[in-house]
C-alpha positions as CSV (number, residue, x, y, z in Angstrom):
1,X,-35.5,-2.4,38.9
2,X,-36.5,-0.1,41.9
3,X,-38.4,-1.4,45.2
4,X,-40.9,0.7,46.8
5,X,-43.0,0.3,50.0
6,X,-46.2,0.9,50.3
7,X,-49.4,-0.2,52.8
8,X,-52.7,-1.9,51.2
9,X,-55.5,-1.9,53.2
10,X,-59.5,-2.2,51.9
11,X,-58.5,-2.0,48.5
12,X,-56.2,1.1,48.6
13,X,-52.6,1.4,48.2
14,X,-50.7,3.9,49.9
15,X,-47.0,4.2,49.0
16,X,-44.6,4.6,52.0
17,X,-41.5,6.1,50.0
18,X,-41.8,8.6,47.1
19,X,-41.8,7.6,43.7
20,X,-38.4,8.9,42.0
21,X,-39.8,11.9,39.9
22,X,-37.8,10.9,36.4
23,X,-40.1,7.5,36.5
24,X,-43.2,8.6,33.9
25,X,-44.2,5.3,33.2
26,X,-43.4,1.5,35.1
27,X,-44.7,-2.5,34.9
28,X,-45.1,-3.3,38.5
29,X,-44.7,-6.6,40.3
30,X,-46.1,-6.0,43.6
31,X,-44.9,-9.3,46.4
32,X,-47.3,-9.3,49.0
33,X,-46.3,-9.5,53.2
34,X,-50.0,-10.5,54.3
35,X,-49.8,-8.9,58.6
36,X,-51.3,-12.1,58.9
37,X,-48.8,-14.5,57.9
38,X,-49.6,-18.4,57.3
39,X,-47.6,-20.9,55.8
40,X,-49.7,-20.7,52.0
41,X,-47.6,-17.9,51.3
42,X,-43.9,-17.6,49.7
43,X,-41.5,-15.4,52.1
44,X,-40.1,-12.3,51.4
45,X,-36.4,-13.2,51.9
46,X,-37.3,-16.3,49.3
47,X,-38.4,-14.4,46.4
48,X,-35.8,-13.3,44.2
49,X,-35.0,-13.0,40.4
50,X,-33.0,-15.7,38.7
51,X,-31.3,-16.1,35.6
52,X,-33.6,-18.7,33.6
53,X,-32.5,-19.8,30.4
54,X,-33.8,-23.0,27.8
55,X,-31.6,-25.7,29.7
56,X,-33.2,-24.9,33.4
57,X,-36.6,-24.4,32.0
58,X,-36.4,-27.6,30.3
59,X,-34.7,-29.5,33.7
60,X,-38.0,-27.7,35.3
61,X,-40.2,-29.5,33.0
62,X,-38.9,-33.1,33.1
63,X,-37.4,-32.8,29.3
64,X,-33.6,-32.3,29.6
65,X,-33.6,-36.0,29.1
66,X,-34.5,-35.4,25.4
67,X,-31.3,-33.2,24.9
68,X,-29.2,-34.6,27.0
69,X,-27.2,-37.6,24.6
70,X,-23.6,-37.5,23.0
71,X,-24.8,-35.2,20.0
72,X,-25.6,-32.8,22.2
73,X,-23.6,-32.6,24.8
74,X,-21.0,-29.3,23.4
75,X,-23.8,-27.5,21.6
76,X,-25.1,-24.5,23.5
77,X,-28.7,-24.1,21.9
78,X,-29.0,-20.4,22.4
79,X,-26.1,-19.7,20.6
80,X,-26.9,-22.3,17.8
81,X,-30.4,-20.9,17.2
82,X,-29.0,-17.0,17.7
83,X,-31.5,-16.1,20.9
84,X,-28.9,-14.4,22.5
């Protein structure tokens, strides 16, 4: 993963910092810094990547409930189901 800054402004995006020359082709997540800040946005310093896996997605969801009795308690899923 590499950051880049860059400007927007009327529909046009200007990048700040070159592009390294040995990236051909890229998916881009582009996070947004509106100049005018209000609070309906998420800030910069909050946004970050985090390891998900099956058992915080399901906690997310309300649903660890349903997997979370005596049979099992020891069985990592991921492992069990080979999605590692």
């Amino acid at each position: 993963m590499l950051a880049i800054k860059a400007n927007y402004h009327n529909g046009i995006i200007t990048f700040l910092e070159a592009m390294p020359e040995k990236v051909r082709n890229a998916r881009l997540t582009i996070v947004v810094e509106p100049e005018e800040q209000d609070n309906s946005f998420i800030p910069s310093q909050d946004f970050k990547s985090t390891q998900i896996d099956s058992e915080v997605e399901f906690e997310a969801m309300g649903l660890s409930a349903l997997f979370d009795d005596e049979n099992d308690k020891n069985i990592n899923w991921e492992d069990y189901f080979g999605l590692k």
